[in-house]
N, C-alpha and C positions, 0 to 999 in steps of 0.2 A: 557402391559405397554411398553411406548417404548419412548428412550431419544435419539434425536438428537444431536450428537457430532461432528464436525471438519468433513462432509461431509458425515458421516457413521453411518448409524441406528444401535443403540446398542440393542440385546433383552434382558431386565430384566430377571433373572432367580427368581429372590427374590423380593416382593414389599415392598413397606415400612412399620413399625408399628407402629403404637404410644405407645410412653413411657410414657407420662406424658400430660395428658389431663384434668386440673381443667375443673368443671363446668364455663361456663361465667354464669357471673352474671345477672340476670334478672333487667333491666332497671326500676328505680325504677316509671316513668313516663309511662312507656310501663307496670306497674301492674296496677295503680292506672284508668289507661284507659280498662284494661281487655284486652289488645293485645296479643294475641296468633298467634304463628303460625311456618314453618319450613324453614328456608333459606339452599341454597344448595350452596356450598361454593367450586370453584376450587381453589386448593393450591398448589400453588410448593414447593416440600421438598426437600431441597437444598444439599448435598453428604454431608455434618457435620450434616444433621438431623433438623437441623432450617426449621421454613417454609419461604420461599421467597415472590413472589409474591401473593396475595391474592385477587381473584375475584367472585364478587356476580354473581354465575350461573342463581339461581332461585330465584328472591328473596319472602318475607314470604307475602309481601304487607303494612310491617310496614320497614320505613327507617332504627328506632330507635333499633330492632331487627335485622335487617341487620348489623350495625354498631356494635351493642356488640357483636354477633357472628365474624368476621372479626376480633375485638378487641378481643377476648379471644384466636382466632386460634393465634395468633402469639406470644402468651406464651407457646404454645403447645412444645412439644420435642417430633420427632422421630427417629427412627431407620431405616437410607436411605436405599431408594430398590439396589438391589447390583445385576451386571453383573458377576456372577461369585466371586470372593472372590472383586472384584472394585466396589464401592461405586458409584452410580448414580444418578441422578438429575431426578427429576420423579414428576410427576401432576395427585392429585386425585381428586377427589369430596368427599367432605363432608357436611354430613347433620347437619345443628344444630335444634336441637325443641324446640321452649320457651311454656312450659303448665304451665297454672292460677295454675294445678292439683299436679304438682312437687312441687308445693311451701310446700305443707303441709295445 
């Protein structure tokens, strides 16, 4: 992992982790349709642990599941990837999976 700063590549020593990751919610129109599937989500986590920017990698093939994944990551809280004991700005991919099977 690697964050571009003020002209100079910084090497991550530490990545980020998540602290606090609710389930998103499963769209209630994307159950009643039986939409399933896995969006892959780049995020920037921003050096206070917020996510920043938020971008549909892959998407699942359903808009509606893209959209609540996107919508859930930005409630998320982590724990920024750190330069040594300095807190850094840093872009993961994240998978979400919506299964019919998870509902119960």
């Amino acid at each position: 992992m690697v964050d571009y700063k003020a002209g100079q590549f910084l090497t991550v020593t530490t990545p980020p982790k998540i602290l606090y990751n609710p389930v998103p919610p499963y769209p209630r129109a994307a159950r009643e349709l039986g939409l399933e599937g896995k969006t892959l989500l780049r995020v920037e986590i921003l050096k206070d642990g917020r996510p920043g920017m938020i971008q549909v990698r892959k998407s699942c093939g359903h808009t509606i599941l893209d959209e609540a994944a996107a919508s859930a990551i930005k409630q998320w809280k982590f724990a920024p990837a750190q330069d040594g004991l300095i807190a850094v700005r840093s872009v993961v991919d994240l998978p979400i999976r919506f299964s019919l099977k998870s509902l119960g």
